[in-house]
C-alpha positions in Angstrom: -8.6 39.6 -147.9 -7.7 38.7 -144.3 -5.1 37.2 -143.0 -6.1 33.6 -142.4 -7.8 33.3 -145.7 -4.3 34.5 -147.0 -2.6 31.7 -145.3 -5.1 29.3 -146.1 -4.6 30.0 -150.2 -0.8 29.9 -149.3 -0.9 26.7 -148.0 -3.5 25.0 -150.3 -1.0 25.7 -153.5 2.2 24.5 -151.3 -0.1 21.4 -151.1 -1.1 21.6 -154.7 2.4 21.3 -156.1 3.5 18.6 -153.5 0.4 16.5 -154.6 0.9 17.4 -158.4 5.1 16.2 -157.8 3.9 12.9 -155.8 1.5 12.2 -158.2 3.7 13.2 -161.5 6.4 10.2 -159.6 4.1 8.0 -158.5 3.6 7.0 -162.7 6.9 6.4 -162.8 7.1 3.4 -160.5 7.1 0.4 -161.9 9.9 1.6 -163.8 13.3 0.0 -163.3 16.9 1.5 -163.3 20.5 -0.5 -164.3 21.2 -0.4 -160.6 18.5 -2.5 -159.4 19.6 -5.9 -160.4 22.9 -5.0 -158.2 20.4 -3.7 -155.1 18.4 -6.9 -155.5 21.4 -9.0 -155.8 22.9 -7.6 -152.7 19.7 -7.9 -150.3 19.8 -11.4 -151.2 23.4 -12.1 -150.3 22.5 -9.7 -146.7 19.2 -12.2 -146.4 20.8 -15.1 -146.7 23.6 -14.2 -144.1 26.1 -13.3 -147.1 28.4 -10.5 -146.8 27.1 -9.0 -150.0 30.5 -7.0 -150.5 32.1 -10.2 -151.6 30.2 -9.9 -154.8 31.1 -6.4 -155.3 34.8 -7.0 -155.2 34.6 -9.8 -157.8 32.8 -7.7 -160.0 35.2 -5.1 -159.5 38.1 -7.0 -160.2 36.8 -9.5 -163.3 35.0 -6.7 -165.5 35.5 -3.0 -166.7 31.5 -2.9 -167.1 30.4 0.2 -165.0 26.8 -1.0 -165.3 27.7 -4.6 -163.9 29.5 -3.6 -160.9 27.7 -4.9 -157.2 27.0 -3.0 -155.0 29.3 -0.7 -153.9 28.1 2.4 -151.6 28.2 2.1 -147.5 24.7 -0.2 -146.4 21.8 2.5 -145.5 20.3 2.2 -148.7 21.1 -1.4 -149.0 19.0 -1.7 -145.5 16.2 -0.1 -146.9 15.4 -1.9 -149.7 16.0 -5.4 -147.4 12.9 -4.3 -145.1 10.8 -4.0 -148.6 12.2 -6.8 -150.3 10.5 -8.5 -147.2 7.0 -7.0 -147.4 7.8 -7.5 -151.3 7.8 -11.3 -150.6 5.1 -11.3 -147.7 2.7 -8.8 -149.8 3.3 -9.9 -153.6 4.0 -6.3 -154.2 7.0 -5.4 -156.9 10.1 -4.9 -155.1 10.9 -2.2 -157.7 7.6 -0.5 -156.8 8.1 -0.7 -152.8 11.8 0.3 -153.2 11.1 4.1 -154.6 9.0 4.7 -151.6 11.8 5.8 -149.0 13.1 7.7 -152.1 9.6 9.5 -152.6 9.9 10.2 -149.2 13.0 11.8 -149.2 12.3 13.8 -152.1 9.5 15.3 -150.4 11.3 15.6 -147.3 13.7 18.2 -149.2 10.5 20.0 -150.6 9.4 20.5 -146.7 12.7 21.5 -145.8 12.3 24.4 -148.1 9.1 25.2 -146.9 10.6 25.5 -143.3 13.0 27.7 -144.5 11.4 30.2 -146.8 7.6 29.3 -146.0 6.9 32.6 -143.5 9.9 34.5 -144.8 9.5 34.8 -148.2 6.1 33.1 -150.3 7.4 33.9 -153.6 10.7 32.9 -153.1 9.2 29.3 -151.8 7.3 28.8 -154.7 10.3 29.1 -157.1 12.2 27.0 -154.8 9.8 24.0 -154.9 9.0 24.2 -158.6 13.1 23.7 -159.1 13.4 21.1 -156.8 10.1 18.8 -157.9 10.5 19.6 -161.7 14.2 19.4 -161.8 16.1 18.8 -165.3 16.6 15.6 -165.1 13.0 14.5 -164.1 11.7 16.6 -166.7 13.8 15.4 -169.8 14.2 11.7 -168.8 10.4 11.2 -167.6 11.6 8.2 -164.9 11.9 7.6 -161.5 14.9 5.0 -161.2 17.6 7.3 -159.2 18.1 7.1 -155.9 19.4 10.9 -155.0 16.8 12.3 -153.2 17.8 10.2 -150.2 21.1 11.5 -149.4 20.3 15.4 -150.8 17.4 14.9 -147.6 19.9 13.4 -145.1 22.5 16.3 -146.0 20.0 18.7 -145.9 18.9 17.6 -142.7 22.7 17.4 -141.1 23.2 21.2 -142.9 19.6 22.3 -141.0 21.1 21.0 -137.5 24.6 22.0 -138.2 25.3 24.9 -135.2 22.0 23.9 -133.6 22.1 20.3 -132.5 25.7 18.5 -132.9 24.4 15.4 -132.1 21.7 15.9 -135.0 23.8 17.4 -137.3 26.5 14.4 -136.8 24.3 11.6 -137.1 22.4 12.7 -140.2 25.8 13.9 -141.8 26.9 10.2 -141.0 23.3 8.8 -142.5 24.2 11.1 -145.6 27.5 9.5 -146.1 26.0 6.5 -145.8 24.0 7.2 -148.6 26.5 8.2 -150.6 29.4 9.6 -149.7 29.4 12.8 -151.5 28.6 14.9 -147.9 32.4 14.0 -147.2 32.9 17.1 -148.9 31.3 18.9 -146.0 33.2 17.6 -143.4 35.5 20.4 -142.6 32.4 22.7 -142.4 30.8 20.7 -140.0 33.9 20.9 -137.7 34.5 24.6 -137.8 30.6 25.3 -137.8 29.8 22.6 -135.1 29.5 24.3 -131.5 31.2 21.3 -129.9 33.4 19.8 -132.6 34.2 16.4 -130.3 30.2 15.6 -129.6 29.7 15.8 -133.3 31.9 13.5 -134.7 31.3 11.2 -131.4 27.8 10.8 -133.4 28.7 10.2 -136.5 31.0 7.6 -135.3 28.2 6.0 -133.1 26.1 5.9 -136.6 28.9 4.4 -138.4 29.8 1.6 -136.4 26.0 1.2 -136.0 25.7 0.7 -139.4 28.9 -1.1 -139.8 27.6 -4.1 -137.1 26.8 -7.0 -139.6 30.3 -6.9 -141.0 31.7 -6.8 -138.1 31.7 -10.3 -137.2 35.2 -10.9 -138.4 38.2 -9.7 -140.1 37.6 -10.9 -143.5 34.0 -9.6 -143.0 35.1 -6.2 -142.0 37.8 -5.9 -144.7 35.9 -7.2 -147.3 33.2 -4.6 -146.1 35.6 -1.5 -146.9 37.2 -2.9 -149.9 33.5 -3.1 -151.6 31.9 0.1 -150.0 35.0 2.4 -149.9 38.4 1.1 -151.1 37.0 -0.2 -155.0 36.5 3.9 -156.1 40.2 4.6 -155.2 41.1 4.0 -159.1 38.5 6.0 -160.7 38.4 6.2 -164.5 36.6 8.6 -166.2 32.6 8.2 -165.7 29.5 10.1 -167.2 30.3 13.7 -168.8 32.6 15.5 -166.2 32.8 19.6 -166.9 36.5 19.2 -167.6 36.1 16.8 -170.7 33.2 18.4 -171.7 35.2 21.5 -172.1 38.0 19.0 -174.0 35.8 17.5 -176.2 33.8 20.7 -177.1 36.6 23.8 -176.9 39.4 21.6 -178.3 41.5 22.9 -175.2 43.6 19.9 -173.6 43.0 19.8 -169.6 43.0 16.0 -169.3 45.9 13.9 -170.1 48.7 16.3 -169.4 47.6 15.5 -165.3 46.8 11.7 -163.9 43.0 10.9 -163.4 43.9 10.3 -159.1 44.5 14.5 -159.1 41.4 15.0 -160.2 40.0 13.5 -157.2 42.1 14.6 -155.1 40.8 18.2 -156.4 37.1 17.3 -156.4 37.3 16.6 -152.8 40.1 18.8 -151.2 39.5 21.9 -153.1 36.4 22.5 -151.4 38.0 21.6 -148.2 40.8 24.3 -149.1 38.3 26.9 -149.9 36.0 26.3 -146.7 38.9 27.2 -144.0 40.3 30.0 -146.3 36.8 31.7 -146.2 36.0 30.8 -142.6 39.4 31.4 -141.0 40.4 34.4 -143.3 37.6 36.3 -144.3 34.9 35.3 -141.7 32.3 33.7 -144.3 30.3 31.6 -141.8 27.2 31.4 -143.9 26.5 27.2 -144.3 24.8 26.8 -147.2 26.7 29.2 -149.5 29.8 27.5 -147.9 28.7 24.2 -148.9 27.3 25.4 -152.6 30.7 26.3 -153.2 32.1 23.0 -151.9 30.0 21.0 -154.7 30.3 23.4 -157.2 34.4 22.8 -156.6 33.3 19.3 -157.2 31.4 18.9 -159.8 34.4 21.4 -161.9 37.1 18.8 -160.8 35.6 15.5 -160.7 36.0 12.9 -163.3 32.8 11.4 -162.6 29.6 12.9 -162.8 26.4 11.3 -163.6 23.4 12.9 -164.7 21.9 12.6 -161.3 24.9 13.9 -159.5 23.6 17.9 -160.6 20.9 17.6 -158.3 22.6 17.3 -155.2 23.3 20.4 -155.7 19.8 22.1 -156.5 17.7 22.7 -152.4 21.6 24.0 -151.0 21.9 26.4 -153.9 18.0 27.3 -153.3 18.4 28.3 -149.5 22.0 29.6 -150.2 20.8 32.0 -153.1 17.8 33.7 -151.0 20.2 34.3 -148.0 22.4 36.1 -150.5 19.8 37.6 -152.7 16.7 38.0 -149.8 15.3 41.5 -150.8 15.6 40.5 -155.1 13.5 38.3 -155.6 13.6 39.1 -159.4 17.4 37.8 -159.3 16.5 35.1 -156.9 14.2 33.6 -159.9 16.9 34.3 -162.5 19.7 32.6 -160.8 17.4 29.4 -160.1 16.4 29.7 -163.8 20.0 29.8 -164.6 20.9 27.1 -163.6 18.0 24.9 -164.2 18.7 26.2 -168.0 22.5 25.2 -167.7 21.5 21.2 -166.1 19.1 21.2 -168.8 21.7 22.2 -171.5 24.0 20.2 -170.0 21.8 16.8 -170.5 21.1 17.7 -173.9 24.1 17.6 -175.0 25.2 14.8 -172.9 22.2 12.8 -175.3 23.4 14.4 -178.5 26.8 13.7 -178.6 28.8 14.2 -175.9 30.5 10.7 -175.6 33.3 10.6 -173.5 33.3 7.6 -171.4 37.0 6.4 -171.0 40.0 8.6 -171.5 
């Protein structure tokens, strides 16, 4: 077989299992998620020249009802869906259709990511890659396409691609990440020792910020209002979705939760990967990105006292391109490790379904 017949086949199945993923989501569009209603509601209040944080406080401060919060993440996404809620009214199109669109986008954004990286240095390796991504745990067991993830796993994926290439790249799409949802804070401190001009990079991902920031910017109370709803409203977390650590309360009968306030387990979630990326940088010369940052959520997700079912796939692309830098000529162990931990997510939401019920401590 010669050569560009070989790289024809390649890329034909590369397109195959794109098409097969799009088309496998595209069912699920009409579909609608608990969070909507609070995306709607805030478009509306932005449309109609309301500073839709105002709503978000309230809700935060006259109900314990996780599901009937506003909206509460910084504005990118919130952006988004106002340009479709527009064509939504001009076109009679479902917003909840035209809203998943910039989230299919994403999602396949990651899968070309992948390709980028592993496409012409290791075919196999791709393939496995793309199958976890696209058929991930929670798209297989829950068969829906209400989460909004993929967005900032592209947009963190895209700053971690530019990181020690392109500062002003790597800043701005860090900053469009956080923006997103603010997860990629966890990276910060290995964007700043990584970055080859430290100063240029978080010049653009202030630019970004305030950029984002303008429409609340119009006054005080506007500005204020702005952080309390986006930012300040997580600062008392309760406990939310099936953190590892109450998991292994409820399950091994061993007590890790109430000896220690709830606000040090944030603390941990954040700063332990912080700890742990200077310590291996600065100490023992570990430079390599995307291992750095799978350790930084994997600190996370073991500390955190709120973790979704979504949150696991933030993970899934880093861990990907980390594992085949570490394990590049084992292909055999590359597969294992990805099956790993798509068994363990898997696992994990089963028995999140079948009894696993801690909500509040």
């Amino acid at each position: 077989m010669n050569n560009k017949l070989l790289k024809f086949i390649k890329i034909a199945v590369v397109v195959a299992l794109f098409l097969m993923a799009c088309s496998l989501r595209l069912e699920f569009f009409s579909g609608k998620g608990n969070d909507i209603y609070a995306y709607e509601r805030s478009v509306e209040d932005l449309l109609s020249g309301i500073n839709p944080y105002k709503f978000t406080v309230k809700t935060y401060e006259t109900t314990d009802d996780l599901g009937n919060h506003g909206y509460a993440y910084l504005p990118l996404l919130m952006y988004l869906n106002s340009f479709f809620y527009v064509i939504s009214k001009l076109s009679g199109v479902s917003f909840y259709v035209l809203s998943k669109i910039p989230i299919l986008l994403a999602d396949v954004g990651v899968g070309l990511i992948l390709v980028k990286f592993l496409f012409r240095k290791n075919y196999p390796a791709l393939l496995g890659a793309l199958l976890f991504w696209f058929w991930n745990p929670y798209f297989f067991m829950k068969n829906n396409y209400v989460y909004t993830d993929p967005l900032p796993v592209f947009l963190s994926l895209l700053a971690l691609y530019y990181l020690d290439k392109d500062d002003v790249l790597a800043g701005a799409f860090l900053a469009l990440a956080v923006a997103a949802k603010p997860y990629s804070l966890i990276f910060l401190p290995l964007f700043l020792l990584k970055a080859q001009k430290p100063l240029k990079l978080v010049a653009s991902s202030a630019l970004v910020g305030v950029f984002l920031s303008l429409p609340f910017l119009r006054s005080w109370y506007d500005f204020t209002t702005y952080l309390n709803g986006a930012v300040f409203v997580h600062g008392e977390r309760i406990v939310q979705g099936r953190p590892f650590l109450w998991f292994i309360s409820y399950y091994g009968k061993v007590e890790l939760v109430r000896v220690i306030p709830i606000k040090y387990y944030v603390y941990a979630s954040m700063f332990a990967g912080w700890l742990f990326t200077a310590i291996a940088f600065l100490i023992f010369k570990i430079k390599e990105k995307y291992l750095l940052a799978t350790v930084c959520l994997l600190f996370f997700y073991f500390f955190t006292p709120v973790l979704n079912r979504t949150y696991m796939l933030w993970l899934m692309p880093v861990y990907a391109i980390a594992l085949y830098g570490v394990m590049e000529k084992k292909l055999l162990l590359y597969y294992f490790s990805l099956l790993f931990y798509w068994g363990f997510y898997y696992v994990y939401l089963f028995y999140w379904k079948e009894g696993f019920h801690i909500w509040h401590p």
